[in-house]
N, CA, C and O atoms as CSV, one atom per row, in Angstrom:
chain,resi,resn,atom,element,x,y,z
A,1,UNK,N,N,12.017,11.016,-12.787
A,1,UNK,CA,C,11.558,9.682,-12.522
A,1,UNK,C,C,10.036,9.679,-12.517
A,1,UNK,O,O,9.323,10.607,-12.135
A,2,UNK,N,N,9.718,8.736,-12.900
A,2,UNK,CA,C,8.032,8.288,-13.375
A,2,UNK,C,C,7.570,7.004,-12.264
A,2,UNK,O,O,8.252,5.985,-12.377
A,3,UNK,N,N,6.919,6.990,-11.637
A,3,UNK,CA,C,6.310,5.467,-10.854
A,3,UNK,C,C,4.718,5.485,-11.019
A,3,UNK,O,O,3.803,6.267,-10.759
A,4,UNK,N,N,4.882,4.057,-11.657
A,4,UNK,CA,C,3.333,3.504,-11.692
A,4,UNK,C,C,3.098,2.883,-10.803
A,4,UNK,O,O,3.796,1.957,-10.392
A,5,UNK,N,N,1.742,3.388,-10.179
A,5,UNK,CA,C,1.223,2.738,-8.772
A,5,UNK,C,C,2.156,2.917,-7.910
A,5,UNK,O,O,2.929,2.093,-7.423
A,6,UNK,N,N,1.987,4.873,-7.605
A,6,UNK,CA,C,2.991,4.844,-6.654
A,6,UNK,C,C,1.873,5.062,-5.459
A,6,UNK,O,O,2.397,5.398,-4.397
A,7,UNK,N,N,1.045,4.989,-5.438
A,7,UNK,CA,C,-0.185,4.436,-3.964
A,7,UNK,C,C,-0.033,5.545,-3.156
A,7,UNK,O,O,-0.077,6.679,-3.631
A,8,UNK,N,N,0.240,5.210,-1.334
A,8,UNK,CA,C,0.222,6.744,-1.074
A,8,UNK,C,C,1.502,7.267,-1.024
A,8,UNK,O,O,1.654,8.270,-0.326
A,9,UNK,N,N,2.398,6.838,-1.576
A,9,UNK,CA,C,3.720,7.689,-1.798
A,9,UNK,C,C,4.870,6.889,-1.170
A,9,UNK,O,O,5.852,7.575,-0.885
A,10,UNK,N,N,4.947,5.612,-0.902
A,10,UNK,CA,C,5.634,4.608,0.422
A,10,UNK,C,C,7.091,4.693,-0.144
A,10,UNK,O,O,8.028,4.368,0.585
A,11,UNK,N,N,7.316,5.139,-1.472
A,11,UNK,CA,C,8.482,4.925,-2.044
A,11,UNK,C,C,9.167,6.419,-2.422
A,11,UNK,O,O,10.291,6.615,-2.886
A,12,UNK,N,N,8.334,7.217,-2.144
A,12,UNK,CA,C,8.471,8.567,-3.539
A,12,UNK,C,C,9.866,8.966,-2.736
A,12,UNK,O,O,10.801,9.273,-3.475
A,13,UNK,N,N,10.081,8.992,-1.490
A,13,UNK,CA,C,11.070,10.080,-0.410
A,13,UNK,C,C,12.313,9.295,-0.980
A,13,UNK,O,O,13.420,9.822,-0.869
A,14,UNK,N,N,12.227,8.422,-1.408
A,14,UNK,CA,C,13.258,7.508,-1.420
A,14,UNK,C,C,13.570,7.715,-3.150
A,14,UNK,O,O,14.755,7.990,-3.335
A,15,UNK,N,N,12.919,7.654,-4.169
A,15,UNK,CA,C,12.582,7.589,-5.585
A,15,UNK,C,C,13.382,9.287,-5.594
A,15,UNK,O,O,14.334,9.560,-6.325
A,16,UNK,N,N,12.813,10.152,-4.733
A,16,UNK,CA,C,13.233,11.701,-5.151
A,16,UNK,C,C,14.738,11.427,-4.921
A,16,UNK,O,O,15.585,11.680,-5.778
A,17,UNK,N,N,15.051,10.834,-3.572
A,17,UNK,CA,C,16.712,11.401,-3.102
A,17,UNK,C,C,17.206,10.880,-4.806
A,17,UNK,O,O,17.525,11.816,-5.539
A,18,UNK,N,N,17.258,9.765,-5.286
A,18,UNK,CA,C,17.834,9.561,-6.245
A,18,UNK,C,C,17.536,10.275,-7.654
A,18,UNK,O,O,17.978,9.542,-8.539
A,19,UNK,N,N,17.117,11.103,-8.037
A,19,UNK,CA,C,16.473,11.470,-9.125
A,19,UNK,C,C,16.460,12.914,-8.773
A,19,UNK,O,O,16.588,13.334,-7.623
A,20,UNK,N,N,16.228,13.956,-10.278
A,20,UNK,CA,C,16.172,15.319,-10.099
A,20,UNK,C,C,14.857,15.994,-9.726
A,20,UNK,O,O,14.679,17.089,-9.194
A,21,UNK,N,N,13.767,14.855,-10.231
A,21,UNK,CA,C,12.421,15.029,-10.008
A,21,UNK,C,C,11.834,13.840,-9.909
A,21,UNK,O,O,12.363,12.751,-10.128
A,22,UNK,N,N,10.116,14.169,-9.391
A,22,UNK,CA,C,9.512,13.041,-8.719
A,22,UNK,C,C,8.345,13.220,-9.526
A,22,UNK,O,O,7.961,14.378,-9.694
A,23,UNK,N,N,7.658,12.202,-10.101
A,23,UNK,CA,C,5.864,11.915,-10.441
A,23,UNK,C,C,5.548,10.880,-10.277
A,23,UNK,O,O,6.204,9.998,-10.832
A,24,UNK,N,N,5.165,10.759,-9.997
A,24,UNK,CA,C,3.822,9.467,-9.265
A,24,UNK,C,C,2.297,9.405,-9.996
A,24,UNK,O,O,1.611,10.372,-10.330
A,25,UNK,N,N,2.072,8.393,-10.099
A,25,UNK,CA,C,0.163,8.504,-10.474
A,25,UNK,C,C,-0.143,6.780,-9.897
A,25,UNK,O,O,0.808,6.025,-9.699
A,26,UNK,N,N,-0.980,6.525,-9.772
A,26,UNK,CA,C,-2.287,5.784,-9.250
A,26,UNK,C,C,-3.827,5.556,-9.614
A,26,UNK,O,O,-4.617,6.485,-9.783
A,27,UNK,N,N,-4.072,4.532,-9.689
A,27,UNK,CA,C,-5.276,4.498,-10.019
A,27,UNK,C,C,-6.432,5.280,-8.699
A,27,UNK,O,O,-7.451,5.956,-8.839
A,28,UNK,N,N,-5.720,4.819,-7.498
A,28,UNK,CA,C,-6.922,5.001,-6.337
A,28,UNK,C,C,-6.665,6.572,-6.079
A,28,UNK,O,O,-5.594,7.107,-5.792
A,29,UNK,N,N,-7.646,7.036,-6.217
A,29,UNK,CA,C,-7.691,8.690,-5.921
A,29,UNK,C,C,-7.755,8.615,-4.354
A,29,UNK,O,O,-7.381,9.758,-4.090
A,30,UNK,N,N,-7.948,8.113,-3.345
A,30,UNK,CA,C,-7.300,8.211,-2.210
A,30,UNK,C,C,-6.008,8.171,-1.857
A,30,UNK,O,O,-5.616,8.911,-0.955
A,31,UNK,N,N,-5.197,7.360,-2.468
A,31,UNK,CA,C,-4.293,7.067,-2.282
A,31,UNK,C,C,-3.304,8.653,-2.836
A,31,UNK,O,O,-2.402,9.193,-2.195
A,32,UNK,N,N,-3.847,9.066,-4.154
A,32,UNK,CA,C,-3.014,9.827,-4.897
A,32,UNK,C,C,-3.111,11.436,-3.344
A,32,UNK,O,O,-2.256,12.229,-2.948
A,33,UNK,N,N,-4.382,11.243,-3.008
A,33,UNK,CA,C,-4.366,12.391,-1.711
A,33,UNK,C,C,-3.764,12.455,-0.787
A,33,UNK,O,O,-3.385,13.499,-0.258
A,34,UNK,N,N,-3.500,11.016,-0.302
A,34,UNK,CA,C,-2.657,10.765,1.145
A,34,UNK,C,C,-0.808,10.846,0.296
A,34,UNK,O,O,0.109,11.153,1.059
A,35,UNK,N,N,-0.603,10.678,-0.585
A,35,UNK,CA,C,0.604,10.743,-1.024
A,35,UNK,C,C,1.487,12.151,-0.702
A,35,UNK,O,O,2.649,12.092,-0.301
A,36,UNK,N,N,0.713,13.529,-0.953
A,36,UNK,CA,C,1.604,14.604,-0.797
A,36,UNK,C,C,1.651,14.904,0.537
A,36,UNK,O,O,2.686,15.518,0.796
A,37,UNK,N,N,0.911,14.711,1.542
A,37,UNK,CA,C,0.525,14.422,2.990
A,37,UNK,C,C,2.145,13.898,3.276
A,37,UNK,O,O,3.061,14.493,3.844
A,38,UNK,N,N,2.113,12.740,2.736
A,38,UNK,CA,C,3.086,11.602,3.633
A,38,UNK,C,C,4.472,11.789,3.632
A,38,UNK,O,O,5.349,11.318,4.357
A,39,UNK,N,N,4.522,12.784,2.420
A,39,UNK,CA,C,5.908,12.960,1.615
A,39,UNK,C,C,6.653,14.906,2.318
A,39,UNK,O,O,7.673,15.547,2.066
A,40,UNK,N,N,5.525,15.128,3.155
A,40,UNK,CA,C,5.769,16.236,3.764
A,40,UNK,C,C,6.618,17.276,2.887
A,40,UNK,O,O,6.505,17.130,1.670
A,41,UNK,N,N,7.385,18.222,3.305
A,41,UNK,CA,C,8.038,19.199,2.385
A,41,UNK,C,C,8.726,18.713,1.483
A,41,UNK,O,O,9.131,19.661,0.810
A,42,UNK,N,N,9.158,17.606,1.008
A,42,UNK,CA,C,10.102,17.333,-0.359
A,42,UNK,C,C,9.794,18.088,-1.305
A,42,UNK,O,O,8.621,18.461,-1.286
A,43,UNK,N,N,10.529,18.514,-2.271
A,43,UNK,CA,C,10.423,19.247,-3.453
A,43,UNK,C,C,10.525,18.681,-4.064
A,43,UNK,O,O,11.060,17.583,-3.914
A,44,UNK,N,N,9.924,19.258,-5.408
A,44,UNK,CA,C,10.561,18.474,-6.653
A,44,UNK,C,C,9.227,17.001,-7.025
A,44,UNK,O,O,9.121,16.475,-8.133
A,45,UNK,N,N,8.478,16.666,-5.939
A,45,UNK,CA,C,7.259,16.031,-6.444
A,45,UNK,C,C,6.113,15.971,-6.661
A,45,UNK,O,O,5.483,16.273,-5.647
A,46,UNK,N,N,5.507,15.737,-7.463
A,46,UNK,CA,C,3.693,15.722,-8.015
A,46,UNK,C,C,3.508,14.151,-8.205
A,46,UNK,O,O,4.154,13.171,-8.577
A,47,UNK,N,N,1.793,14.611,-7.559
A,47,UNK,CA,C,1.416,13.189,-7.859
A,47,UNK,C,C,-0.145,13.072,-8.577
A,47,UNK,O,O,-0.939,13.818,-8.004
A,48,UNK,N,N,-0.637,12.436,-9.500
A,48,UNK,CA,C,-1.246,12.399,-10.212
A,48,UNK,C,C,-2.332,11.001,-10.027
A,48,UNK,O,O,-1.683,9.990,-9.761
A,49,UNK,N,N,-3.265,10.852,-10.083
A,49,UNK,CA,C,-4.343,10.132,-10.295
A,49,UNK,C,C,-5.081,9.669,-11.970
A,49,UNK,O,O,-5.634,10.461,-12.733
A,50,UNK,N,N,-4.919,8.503,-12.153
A,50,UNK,CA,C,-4.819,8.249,-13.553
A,50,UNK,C,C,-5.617,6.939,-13.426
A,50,UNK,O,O,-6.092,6.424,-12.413
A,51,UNK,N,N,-5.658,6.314,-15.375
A,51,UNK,CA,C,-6.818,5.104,-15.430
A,51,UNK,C,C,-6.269,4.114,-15.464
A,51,UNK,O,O,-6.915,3.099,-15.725
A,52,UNK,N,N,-4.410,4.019,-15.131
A,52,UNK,CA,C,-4.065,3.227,-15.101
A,52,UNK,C,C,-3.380,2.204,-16.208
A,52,UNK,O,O,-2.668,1.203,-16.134
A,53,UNK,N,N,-4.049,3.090,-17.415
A,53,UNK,CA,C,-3.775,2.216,-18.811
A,53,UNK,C,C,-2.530,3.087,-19.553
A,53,UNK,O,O,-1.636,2.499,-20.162
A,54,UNK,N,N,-2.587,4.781,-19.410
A,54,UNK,CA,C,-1.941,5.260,-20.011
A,54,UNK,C,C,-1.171,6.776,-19.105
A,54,UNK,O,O,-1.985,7.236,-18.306
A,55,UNK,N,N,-0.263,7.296,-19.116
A,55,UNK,CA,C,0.305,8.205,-17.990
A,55,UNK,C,C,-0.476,9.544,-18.564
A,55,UNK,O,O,-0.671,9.965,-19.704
A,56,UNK,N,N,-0.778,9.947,-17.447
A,56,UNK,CA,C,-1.501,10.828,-16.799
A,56,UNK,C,C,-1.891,12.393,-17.954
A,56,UNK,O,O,-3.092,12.150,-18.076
A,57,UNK,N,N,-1.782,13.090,-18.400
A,57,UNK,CA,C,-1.780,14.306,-19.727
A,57,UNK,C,C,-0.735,15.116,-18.895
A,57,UNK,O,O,0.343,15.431,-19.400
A,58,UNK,N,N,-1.215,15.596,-17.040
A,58,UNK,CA,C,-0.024,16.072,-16.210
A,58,UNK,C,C,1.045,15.643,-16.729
A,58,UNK,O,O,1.838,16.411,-17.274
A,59,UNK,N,N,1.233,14.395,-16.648
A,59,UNK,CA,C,3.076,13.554,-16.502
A,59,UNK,C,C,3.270,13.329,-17.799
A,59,UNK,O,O,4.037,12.424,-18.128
A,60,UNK,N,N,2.613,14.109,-18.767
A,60,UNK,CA,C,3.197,13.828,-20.437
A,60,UNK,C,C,3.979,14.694,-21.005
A,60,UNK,O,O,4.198,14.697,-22.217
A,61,UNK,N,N,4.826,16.091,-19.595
A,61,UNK,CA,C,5.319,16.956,-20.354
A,61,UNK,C,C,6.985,16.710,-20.529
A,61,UNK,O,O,7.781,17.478,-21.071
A,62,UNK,N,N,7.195,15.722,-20.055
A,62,UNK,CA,C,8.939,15.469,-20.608
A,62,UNK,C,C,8.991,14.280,-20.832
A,62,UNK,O,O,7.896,13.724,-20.751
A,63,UNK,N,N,10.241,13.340,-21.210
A,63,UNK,CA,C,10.700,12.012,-21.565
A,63,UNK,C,C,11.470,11.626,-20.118
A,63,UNK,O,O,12.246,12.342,-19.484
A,64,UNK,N,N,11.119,10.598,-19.877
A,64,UNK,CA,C,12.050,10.093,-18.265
A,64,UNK,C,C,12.958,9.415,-18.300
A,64,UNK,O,O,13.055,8.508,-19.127
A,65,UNK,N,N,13.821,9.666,-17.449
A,65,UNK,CA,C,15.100,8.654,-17.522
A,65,UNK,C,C,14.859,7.574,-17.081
A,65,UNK,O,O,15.418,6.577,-17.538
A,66,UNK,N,N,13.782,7.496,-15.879
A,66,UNK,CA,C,13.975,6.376,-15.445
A,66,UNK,C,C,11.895,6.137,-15.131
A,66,UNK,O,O,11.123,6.977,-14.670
A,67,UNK,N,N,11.572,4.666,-15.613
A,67,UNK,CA,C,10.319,4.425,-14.944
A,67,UNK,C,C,10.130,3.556,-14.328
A,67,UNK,O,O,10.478,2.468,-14.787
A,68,UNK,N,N,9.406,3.614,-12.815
A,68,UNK,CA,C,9.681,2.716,-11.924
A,68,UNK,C,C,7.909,1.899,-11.747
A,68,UNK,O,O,6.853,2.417,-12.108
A,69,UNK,N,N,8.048,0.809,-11.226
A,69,UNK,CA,C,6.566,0.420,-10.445
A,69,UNK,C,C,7.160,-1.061,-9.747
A,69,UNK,O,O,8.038,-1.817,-10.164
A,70,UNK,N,N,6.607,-1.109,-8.954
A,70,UNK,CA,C,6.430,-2.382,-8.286
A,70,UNK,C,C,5.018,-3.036,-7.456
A,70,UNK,O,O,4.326,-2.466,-6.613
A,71,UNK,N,N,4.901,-4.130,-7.897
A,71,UNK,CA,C,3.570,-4.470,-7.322
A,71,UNK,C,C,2.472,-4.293,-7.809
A,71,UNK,O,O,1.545,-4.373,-7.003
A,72,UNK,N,N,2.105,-3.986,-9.277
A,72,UNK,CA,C,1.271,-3.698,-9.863
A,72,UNK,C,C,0.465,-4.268,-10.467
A,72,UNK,O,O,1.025,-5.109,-11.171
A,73,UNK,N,N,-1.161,-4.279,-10.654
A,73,UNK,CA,C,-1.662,-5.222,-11.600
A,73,UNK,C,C,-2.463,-4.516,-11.663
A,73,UNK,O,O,-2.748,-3.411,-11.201
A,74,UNK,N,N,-3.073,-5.600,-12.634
A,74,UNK,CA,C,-4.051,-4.935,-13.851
A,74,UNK,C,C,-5.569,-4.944,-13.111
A,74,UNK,O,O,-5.974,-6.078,-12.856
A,75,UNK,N,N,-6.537,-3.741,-12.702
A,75,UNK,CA,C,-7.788,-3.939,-12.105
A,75,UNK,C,C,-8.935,-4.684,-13.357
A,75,UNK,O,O,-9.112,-4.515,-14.563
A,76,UNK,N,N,-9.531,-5.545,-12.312
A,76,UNK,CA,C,-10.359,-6.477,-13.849
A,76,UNK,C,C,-11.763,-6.024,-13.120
A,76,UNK,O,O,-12.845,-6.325,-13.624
């Protein structure tokens, strides 16, 4: 599983139980820091800091089953 604007992680614990793996990216590089913090020992997730326009070079090494985001917009 893939989530855009996954912020500091509010969804990921929840995104992993369902899925074999977890990636996340974000535009706000704070956010991408407080994410592995919040998500405490879960396995199975990385989280990435990106420009927002295109996924991350990290999160370009497989095809996903599933891509998630909610709440997202475009920074002007």
């Amino acid at each position: 599983m893939l989530e855009l604007g996954c912020g500091s992680g509010r969804l990921a614990r929840l995104l992993r139980a369902a899925s074999r793996s977890y990636k996340g990216f974000d535009i706000a590089a704070g956010m991408v820091d407080v994410a592995p913090r919040r998500c405490g020992s879960a396995e199975g997730m990385r989280f990435f800091q990106g420009n927002g326009l295109s996924v991350p070079a990290e999160a370009q090494d497989r095809l996903y089953g599933l891509v998630f985001a909610v709440a997202v917009s475009r920074a002007t």
